[in-house]
MARVO-949988 format. One record per residue: residue in three letters; x, y, z of N, C-alpha, C in turn. Coordinates in steps of 0.05 Angstrom, whole numbers, plus 5000, padded with zeros to 4 digits. Atoms other than C-alpha are relative to their C-alpha. Layout:
% MARVO-949988
ALAXYZXYZXYZ;...
% end
This chain:
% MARVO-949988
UNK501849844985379720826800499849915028;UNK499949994958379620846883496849854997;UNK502550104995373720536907498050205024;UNK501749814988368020956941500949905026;UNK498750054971369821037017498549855016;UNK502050204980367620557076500350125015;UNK499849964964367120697148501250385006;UNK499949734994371421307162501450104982;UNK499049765028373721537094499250255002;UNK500749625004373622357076498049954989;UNK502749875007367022627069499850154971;UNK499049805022369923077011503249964990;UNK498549975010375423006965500050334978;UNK498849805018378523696945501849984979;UNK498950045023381523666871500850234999;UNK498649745006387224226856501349894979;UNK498850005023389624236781502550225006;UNK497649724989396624606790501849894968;UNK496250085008403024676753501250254998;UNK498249794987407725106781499650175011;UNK502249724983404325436830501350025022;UNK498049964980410525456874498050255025;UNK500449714990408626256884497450045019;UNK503049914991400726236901498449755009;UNK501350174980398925526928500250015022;UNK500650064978400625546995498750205006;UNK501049814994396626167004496549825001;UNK501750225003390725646981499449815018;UNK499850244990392925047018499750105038;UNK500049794971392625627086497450015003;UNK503049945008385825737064497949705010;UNK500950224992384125017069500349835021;UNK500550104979387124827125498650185021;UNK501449874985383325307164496550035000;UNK503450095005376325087145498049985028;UNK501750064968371125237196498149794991;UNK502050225000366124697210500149814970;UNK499150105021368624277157499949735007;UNK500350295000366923517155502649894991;UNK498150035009372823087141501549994978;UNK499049975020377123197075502649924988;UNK498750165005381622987040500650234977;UNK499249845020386223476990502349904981;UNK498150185026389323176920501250254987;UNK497749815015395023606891501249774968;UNK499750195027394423356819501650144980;UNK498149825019400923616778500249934978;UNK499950025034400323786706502650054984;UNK497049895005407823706696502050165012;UNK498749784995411124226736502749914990;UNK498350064996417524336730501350135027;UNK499549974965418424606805498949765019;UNK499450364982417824076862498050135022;UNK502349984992410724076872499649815022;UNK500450234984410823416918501650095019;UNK498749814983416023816960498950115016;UNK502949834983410724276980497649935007;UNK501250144991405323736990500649905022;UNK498450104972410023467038500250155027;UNK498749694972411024167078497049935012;UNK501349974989404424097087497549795009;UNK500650394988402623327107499250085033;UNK499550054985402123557178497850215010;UNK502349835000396024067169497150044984;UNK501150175014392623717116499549724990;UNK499750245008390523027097499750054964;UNK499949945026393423137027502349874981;UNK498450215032396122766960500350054983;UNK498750065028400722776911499149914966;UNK501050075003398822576855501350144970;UNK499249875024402822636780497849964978;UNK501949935019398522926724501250054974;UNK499049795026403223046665500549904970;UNK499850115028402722586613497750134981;UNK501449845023397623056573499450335014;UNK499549624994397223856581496650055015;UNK502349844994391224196613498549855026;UNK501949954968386624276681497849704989;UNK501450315007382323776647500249715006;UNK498450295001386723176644500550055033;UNK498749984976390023376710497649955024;UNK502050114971383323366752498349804987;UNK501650225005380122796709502049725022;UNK498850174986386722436747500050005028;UNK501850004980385322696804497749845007;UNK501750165000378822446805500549655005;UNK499450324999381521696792500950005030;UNK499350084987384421676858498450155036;UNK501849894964379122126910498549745008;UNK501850114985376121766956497250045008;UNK502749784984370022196975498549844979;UNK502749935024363122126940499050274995;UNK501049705010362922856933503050094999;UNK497449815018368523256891499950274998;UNK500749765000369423966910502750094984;UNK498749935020373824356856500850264998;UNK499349745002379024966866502550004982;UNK497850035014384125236830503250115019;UNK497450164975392125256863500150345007;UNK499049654998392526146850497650105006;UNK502649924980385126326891500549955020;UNK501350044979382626306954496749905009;UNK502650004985377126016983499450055025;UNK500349784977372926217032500249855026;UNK499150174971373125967106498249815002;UNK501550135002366425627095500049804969;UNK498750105034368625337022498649635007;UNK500150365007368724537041497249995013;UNK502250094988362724537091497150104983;UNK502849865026357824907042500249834974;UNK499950275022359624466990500049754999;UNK499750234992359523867019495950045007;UNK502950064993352024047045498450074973;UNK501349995039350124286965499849664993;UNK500350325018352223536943497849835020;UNK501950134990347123296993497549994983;UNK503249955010340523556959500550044964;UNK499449905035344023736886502049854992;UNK498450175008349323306836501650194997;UNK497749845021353623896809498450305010;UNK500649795000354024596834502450224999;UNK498049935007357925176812499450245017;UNK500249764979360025766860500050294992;UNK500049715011361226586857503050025007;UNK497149894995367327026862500350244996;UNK499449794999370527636878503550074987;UNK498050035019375927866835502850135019;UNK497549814984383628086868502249964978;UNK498050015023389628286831502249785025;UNK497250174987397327986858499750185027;UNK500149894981397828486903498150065029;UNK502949964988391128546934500549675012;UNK499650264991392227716945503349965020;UNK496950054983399927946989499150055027;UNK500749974969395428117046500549715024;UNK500750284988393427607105498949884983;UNK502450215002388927067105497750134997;UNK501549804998384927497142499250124995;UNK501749795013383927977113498650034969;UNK500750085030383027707044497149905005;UNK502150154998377027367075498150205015;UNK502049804983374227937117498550194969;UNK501249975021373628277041498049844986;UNK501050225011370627637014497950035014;UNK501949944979365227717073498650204986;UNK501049765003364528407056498050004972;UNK500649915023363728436978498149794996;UNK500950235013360827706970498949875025;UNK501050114971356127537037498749734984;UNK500550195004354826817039497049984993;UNK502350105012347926567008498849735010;UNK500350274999343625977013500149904971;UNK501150105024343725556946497749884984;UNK502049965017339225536892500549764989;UNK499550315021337924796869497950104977;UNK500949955026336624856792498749705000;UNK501350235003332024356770499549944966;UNK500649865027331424666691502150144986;UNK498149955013335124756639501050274989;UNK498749905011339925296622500450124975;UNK499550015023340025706558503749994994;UNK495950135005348525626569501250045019;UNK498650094972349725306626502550005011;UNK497149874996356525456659500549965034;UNK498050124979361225146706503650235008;UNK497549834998366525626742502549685010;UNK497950234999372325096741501649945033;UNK499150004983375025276800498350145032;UNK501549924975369625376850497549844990;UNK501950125002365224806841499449745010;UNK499750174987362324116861498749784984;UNK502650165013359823416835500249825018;UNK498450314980358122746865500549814985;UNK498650335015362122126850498549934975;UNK501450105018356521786812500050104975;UNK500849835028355222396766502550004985;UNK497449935014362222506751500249834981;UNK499450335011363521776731498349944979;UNK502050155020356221686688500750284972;UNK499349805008358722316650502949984990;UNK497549995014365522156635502350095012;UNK498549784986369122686678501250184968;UNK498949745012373123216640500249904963;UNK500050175032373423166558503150304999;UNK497549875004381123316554501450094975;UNK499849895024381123516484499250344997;UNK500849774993378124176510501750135011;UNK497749884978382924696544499750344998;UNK499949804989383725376567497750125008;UNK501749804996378425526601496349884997;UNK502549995007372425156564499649735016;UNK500050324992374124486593497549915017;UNK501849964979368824656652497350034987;UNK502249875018363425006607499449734977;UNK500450255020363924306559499149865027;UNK500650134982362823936623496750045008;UNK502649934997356824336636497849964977;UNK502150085019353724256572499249724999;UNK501150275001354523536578497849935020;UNK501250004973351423516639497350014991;UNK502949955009344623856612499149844981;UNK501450155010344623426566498649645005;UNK500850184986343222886602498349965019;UNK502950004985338223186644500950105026;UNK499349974971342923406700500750314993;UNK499049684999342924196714502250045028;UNK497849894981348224586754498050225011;UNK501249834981345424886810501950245017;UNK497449714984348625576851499349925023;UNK499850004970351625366908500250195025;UNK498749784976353625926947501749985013;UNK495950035000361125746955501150224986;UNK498449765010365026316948502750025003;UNK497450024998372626446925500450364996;UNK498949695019377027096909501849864987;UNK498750085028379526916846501450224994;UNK497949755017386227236821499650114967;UNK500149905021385927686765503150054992;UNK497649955012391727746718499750294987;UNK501649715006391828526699503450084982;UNK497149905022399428476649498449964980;UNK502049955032395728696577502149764986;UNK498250185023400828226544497949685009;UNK500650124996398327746586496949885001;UNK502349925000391127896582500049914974;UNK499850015034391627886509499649714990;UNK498550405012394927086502496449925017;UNK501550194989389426846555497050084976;UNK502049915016383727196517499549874972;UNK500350215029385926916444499549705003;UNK500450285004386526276469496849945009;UNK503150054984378826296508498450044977;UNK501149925016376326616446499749704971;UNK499650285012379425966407498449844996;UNK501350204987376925476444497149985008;UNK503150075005370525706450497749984976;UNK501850075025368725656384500549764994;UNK498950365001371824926392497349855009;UNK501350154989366624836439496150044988;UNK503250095011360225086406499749924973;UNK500950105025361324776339501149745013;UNK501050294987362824136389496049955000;UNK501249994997356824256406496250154998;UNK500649865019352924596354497950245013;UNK501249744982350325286404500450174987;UNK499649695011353025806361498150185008;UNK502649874991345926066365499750105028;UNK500549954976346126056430502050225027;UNK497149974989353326266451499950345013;UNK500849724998352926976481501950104997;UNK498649865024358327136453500150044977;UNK499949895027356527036383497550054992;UNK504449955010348427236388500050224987;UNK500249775017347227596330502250124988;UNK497749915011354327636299501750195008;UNK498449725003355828256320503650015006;UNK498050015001362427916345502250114976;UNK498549885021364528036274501050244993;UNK499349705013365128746270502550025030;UNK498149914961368728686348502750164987;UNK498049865007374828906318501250254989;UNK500549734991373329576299499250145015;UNK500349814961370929756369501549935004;UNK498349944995375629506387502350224998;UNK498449765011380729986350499450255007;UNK500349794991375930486372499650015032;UNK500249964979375530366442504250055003;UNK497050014996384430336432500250275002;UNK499049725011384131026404499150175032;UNK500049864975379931316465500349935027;UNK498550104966383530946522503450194989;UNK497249795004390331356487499250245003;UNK500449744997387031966501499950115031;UNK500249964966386231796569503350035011;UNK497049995002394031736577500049775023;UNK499450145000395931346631497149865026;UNK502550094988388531306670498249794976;UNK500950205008386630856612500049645003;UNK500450264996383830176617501749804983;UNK498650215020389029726579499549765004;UNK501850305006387529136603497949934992;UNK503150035004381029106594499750004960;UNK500250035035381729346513502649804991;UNK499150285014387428816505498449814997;UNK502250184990382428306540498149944976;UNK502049925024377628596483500749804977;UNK497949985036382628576420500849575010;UNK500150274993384627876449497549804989;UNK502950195005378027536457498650044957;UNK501549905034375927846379501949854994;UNK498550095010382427566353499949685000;UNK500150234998381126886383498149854994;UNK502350125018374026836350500849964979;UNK500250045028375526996284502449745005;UNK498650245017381926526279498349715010;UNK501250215001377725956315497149924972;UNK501950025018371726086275501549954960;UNK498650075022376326106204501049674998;UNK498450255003379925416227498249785007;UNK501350184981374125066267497349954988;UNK502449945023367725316223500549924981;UNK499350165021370425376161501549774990;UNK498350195015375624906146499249735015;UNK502050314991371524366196502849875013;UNK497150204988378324206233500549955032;UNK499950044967375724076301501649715008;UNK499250354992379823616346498049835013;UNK501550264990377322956370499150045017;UNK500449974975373722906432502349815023;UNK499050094974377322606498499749895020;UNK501649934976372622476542500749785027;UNK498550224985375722126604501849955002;UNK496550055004383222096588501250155030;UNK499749994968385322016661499249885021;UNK501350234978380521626691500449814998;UNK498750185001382821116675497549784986;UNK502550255006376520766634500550054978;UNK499350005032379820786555501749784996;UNK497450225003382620136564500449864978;UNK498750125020385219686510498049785008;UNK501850245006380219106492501649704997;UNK497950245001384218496508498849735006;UNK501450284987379917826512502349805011;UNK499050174975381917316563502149854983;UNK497750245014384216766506502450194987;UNK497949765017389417356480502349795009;UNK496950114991396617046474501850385001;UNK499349695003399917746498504150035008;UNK496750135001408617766494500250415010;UNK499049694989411818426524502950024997;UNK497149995011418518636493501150125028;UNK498849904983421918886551503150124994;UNK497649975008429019256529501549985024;UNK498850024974431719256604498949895012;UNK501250274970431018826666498750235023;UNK501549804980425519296699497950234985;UNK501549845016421719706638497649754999;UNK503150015005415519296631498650055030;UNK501550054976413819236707500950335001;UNK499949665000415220046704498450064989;UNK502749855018411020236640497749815000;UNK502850115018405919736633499549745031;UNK501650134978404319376705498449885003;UNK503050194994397419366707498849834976;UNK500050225024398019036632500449745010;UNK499150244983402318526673498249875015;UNK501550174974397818426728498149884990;UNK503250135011390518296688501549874980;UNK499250195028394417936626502449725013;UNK498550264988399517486661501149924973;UNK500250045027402317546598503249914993;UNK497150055003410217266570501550284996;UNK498249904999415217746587502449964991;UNK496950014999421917766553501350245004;UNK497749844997427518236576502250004970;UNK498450065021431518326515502849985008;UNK496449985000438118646528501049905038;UNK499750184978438618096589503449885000;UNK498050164997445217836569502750135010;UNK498349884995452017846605503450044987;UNK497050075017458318066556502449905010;UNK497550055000464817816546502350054978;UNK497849974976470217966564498050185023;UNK500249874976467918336627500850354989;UNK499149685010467619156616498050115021;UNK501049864977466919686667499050264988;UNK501049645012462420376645499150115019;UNK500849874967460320926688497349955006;UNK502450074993453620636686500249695022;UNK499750174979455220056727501850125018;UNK498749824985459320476771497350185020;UNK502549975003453320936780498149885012;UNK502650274983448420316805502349885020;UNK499750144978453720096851501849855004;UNK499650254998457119616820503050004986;UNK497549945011465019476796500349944969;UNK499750115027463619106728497650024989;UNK502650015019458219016675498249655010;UNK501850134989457718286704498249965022;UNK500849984976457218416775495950205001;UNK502449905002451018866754498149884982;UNK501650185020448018366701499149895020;UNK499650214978448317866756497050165018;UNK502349814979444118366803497949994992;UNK502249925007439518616760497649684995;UNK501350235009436817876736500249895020;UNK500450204972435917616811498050165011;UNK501949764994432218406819496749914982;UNK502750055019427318196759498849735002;UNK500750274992426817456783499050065026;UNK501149944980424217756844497850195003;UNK501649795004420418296818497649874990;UNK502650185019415717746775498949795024;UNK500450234992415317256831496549975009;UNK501050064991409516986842496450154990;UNK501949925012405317366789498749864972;UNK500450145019404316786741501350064971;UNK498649905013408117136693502649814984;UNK498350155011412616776644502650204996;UNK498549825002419017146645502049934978;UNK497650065009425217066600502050254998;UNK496849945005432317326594501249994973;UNK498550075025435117366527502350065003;UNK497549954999442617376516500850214981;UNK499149805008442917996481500750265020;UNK499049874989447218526493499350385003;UNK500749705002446419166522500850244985;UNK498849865009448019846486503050115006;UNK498049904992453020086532502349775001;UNK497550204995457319506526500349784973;UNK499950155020455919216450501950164975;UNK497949875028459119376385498350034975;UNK502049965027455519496317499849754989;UNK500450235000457218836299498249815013;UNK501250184977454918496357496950015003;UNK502149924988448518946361497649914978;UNK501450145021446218706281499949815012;UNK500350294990447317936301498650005022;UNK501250084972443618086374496750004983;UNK502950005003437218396330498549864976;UNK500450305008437317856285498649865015;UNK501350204977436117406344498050145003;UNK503149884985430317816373497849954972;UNK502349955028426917836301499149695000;UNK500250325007427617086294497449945021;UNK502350134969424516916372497650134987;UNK502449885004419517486356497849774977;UNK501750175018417917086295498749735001;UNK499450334987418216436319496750005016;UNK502150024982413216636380497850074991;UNK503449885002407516926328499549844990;UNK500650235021407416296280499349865028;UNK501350204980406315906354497850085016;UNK501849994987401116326382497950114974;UNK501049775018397716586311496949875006;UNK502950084996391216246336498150105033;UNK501149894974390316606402500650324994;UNK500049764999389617226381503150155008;UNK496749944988397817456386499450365003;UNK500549754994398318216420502749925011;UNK496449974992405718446419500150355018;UNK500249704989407119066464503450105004;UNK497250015003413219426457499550285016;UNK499349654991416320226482498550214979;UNK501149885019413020726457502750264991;UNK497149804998420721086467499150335001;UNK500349754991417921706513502650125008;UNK496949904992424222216537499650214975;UNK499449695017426822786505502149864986;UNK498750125030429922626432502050325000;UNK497649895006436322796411499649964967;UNK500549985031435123036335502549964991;UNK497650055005440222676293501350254982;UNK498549715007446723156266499649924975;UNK498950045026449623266199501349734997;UNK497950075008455122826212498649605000;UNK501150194996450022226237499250014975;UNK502850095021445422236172502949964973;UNK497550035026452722306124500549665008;UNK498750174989454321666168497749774982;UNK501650185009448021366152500149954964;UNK499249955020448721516080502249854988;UNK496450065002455921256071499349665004;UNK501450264996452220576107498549924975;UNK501450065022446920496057500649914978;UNK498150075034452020595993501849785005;UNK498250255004455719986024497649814996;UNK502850255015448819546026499549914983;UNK501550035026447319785963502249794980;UNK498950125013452819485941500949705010;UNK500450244992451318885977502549815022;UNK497450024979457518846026500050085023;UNK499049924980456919216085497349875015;UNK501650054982453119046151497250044995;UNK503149854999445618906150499750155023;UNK501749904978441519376187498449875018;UNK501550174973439219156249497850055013;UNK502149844990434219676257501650205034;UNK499749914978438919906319502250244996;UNK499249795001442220486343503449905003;UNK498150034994449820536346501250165021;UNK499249774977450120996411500949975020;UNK501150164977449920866476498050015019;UNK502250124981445720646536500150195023;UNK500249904972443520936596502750105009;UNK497049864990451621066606500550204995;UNK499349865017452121506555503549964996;UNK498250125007458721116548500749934974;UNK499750075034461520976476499949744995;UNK499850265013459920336443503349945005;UNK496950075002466419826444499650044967;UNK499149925025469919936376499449824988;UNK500650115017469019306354502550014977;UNK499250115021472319026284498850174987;UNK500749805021471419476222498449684986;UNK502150255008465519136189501149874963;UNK497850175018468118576136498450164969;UNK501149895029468018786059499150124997;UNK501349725015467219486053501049944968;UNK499249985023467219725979502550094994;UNK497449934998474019945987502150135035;UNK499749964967479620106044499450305008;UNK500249595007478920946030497449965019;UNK502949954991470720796047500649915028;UNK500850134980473020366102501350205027;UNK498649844986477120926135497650325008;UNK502249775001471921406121498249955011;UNK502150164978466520996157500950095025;UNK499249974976470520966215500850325013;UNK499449724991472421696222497450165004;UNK503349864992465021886213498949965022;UNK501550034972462921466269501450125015;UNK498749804980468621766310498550275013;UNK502449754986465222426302498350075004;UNK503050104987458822216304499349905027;UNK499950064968459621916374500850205009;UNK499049764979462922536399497650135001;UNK502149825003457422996368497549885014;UNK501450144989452522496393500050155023;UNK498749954975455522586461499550235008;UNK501249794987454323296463497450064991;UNK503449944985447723326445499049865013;UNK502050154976445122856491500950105025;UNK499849854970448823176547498350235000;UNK500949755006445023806519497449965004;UNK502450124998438623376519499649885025;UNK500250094973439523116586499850225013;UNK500249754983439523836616497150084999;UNK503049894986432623816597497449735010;UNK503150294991429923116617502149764985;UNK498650115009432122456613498549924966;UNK500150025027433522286541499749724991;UNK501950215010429821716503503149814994;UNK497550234998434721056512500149884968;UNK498750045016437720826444498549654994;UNK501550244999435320166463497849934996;UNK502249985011429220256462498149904970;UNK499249985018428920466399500249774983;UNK499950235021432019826375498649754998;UNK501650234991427519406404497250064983;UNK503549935012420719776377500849974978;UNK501150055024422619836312500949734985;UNK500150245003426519136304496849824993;UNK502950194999419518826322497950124985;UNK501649955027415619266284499949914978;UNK498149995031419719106219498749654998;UNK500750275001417918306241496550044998;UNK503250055002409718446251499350114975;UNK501349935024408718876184501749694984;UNK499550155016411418256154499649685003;UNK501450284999407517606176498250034980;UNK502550125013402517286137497950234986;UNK502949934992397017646155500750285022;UNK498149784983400718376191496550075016;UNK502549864987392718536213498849775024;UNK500750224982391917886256501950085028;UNK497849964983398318196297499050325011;UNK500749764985394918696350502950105011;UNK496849844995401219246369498950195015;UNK501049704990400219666428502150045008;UNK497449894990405920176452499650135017;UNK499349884974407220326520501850185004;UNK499249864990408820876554503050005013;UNK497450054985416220886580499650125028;UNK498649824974417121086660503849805010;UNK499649634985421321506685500550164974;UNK499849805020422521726612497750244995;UNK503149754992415022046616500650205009;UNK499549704986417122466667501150274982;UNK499149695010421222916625498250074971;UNK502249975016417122796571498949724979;UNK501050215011411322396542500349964968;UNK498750165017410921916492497250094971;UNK502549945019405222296442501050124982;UNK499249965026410022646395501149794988;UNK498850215023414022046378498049804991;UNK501650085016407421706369498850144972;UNK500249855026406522246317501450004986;UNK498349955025412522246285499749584995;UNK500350285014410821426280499149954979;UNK501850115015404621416250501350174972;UNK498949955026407521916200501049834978;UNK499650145016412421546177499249674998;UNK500650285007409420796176497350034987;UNK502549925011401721106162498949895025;UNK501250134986395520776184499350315030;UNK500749914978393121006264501149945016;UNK499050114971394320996337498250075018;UNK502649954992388520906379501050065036;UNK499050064975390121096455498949935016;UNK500850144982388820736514501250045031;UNK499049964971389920746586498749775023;UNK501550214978389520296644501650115040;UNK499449854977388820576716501549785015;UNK499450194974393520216763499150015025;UNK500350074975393819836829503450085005;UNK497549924990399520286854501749835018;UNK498450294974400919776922500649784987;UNK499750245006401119226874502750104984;UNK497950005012406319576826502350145019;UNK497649944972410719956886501349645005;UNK498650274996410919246913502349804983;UNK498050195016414418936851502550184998;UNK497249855001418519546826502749995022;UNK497650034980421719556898501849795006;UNK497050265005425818906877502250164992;UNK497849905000429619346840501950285010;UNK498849814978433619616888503150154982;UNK496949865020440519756834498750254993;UNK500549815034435720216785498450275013;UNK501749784990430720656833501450285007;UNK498349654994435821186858501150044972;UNK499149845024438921326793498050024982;UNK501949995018432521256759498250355001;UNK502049754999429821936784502250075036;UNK498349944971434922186842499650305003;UNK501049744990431822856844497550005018;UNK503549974986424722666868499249755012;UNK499650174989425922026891496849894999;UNK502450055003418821806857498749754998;UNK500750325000419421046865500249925027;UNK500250124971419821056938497049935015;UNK502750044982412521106956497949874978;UNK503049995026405720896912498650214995;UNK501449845004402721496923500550284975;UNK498849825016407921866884500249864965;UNK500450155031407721296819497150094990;UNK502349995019403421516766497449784992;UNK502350235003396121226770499749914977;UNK501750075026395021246691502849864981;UNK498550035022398620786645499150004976;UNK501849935028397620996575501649814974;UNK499150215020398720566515498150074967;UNK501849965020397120616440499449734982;UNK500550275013394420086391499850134970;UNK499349865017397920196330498849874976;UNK502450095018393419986266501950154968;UNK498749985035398319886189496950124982;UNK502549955017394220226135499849714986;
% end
């Protein structure tokens, strides 16, 4: 979390929840820089994932705004996205639009003088379709004038029978936000604001009407009308059996919701009579919203299957409970993944680092991944990287090590059992010597986009097994046989000693053949949509897993799993924590710890081999402002 501003910090931090608002932000961001009488500000462009090149267009407009970047996408929704926000404004007052409106010319200075006398105030609005929003500026705001003349505001002092926050035309200050939680990101489409507000009253703080005014776009495609409606209708029965209002809800006073669906049908019949002067949107909107009670109310009432709350996931205050005397070990699979995912772990824990796949093979082998970084061989880039990570730790108390295991793109199946052997052993080794300081192992949580294994992989695996079983072929190492970051083929290696016969041993080898090919193309297929979750990884988490369910005492051995970056980017690490807990059982409690961006820029930028190929579209390791404030981590708990 930023620290409240000194001297001449922004007066106002503007928060914009976007994602992919290529089309209708800068129409917004026009809006804002043209602010009359506007105290100084400060505008956070907080992205909920896009996949357009939202920091692109922050950039266009660096030179008309004092405005920031600011990635939001490791969890879905406006919620999350301006709770992260939040972690990094400066202001003691938080004014709140959305990226496809307009506000008005007076927007920041009227809201900025509301948080003087009031904590939390929510604005009005005038509605425009797409077209109606292709005009000027001007003239969008001379309407705004017209339909919606400015006001003075109304400080509320009394409570609300259902108090209500417009999400995107509103304001709080610092303090309130913070003693409140900010956003409860378990909430989404819509109610996230309206949950905010209830919290609010309940605590004794009302939302007062500011008299900040937007023109808010209307969406007027019935298809589209329809989706937003079921989902608002959802969600708001999420939020008053959160918050047990039913009674109160004005949409469900007095049930009559229940019958909605035969007016509906009959308002369908006499809008078809109208031909094409009927209101369709409006009776999708209808049929929508009815549709999205009953299935919430069936799934959320009856069957009692509300999700968890959230409250905060972003701000960076769900941290991991780590006392001082903790002995804390960080698996690292490459020379540069812990000081990537887990930093600000590094910085407050000072905790033993090993690099696993640190070691440099022999003979000497060239893949297009060292090619790629720069470099002519596999040693010439070993060499680098381990003078990059000896430079990246310096001087942070940090215990580092190097292990001489070998990387994917350059080991053999042989080689890669016997490497995770070794790792199991050390792993083991280091919990029997710290089992009195509280031991906390932290491994990958292997975020990225998964490559679902084929037919010919699971026959392979299969074919493996029936040699085990018969007590001859290669133990399992827990690791993958693929490859690395190269997407290069494992070396061939020796056929593994004493198959059950030479037929099986021919058949082995032909499987992996086409298993590596097939491999090969789906991960190229999986790389088209993000980079794809490293192999390595992988062998590192569940290697060490396989060692902690099997000490002594497996509940003395705290296990949290970090987030992978740059794998995040394409995608986070919350389904494969789902498909974990599945199969091992037990929980996964999540956590987050806000970084000191200047302190982790400063280290990452040792490694100078890994940052351009690490993200060479967005180039998101060049600055701090562009590294993700929130590192998220889970703490995984054996039944």
């Amino acid at each position: 979390m930023n620290p409240a501003p000194e001297g001449d910090g922004p007066e106002a931090s503007v928060i914009i929840a976007c994602y992919n608002a290529m089309a209708t932000l800068p129409l917004q961001l026009e809006a804002l820089s043209r602010q009359q009488d506007a105290p100084r500000f400060e505008v956070i462009l907080s992205d909920n994932g896009s996949s357009e090149d939202m920091l692109a267009l922050a950039d266009a407009w660096a030179d008309r705004l004092d405005i920031h970047y600011v990635w939001a996408g490791q969890m879905p929704g406006a919620g999350y996205a301006r709770n992260v926000g939040m972690s990094i404004a400066r202001a003691e007052k938080w004014l709140f639009c959305d990226a496809d409106d307009v506000v008005a010319s007076d927007w920041v200075a009227r809201g900025v003088e509301v948080l003087d006398v009031a904590p939390v105030f929510s604005g009005g609005a005038i509605h425009a379709n797409d077209d109606q929003l292709e005009y000027s500026l001007d003239r969008i705001w001379a309407r705004l004038d017209r339909e919606l003349p400015g006001k003075p505001p109304v400080i509320v002092d009394t409570p609300s029978e259902w108090p209500i926050i417009m999400g995107g035309n509103f304001g709080i200050q610092r303090a309130v936000a913070l003693k409140i939680g900010g956003f409860d990101t378990s909430m989404s489409r819509g109610v996230e604001d309206n949950d905010l507000a209830i919290r609010l009253q309940k605590v004794g703080i009302h939302i007062s009407a500011g008299g900040t005014r937007i023109v808010y776009r209307r969406r007027e495609d019935p298809a589209d009308m329809w989706h937003r409606s079921f989902l608002a209708g959802r969600w708001h029965m999420v939020l008053v059996e959160r918050h047990g209002l039913s009674s109160r809800s004005p949409e469900l006073r007095g049930r009559r919701w229940m019958a909605d669906p035969l007016r509906v049908i009959g308002a369908g019949l006499r809008n078809a009579t109208r031909g094409r002067s009927g209101d369709w949107p409006a009776v999708c909107s209808r049929a929508g919203l009815s549709a999205g009670l009953w299935s919430g109310w069936l799934q959320f009432h009856l069957q009692d299957r509300l999700p968890g709350p959230m409250v905060g996931a972003g701000l960076g205050g769900r941290e991991p409970d780590l006392p001082a005397d903790s002995a804390v070990l960080v698996l690292s699979p490459h020379l540069d993944d812990a000081l990537f995912s887990c930093s600000e772990l590094i910085r407050r824990t000072r905790p033993d680092v090993w690099t696993v796949f640190a070691g440099d093979p022999e003979p000497v082998v060239t893949t297009s991944w060292d090619r790629s970084c720069g470099f002519a061989d596999s040693h010439m880039l070993v060499t680098r990287r381990r003078v990059e990570d000896i430079a990246a730790f310096e001087g942070t108390g940090t215990q580092i090590r190097h292990l001489d295991l070998i990387d994917g793109a350059y080991s053999s199946p042989g080689r890669r059992a016997a490497d995770m052997t070794s790792l199991a052993n050390a792993v083991r080794f280091w919990l029997v010597e710290h089992a009195d300081q509280n031991p906390v192992v932290v491994l990958p949580v292997c975020a990225g986009v998964t490559a679902s294994p084929g037919v010919l992989e699971r026959a392979t695996s299969l074919v493996s097994r029936l040699n085990r079983l018969n007590g001859q072929g290669q133990r399992d190492g827990g690791a993958s046989e693929e490859p690395s970051e190269s997407g290069d083929p494992v070396n061939a290696g020796p056929d593994d000693p004493g198959v059950v016969t030479a037929v099986m041993s021919r058949v082995i080898r032909e499987l992996r053949s086409f298993k590596h090919r097939a491999y090969q193309r789906r991960r190229a297929r999986v790389q088209q949509k993000g980079l794809a979750v490293n192999p390595d990884h992988f062998a590192v988490r569940d290697a060490v897993l396989d060692v902690t369910s099997k000490t002594a005492t497996p509940s003395s051995v705290r296990v949290l799993l970090v987030e992978d970056l740059p794998y995040l980017w394409s995608q986070t690490g919350d389904d494969e924590v789902r498909r974990l807990v599945d199969r091992l059982g037990g929980s996964a409690e999540p956590h987050e710890l806000h970084v000191d961006r200047n302190w982790k820029f400063e280290r990452i930028a040792r490694y100078t081999s890994q940052l351009e190929v690490m993200d060479p579209a967005h180039h998101r390791f060049n600055r701090p402002q562009t590294i993700p404030p929130v590192e998220r981590c889970w703490e995984l708990t054996r039944p």
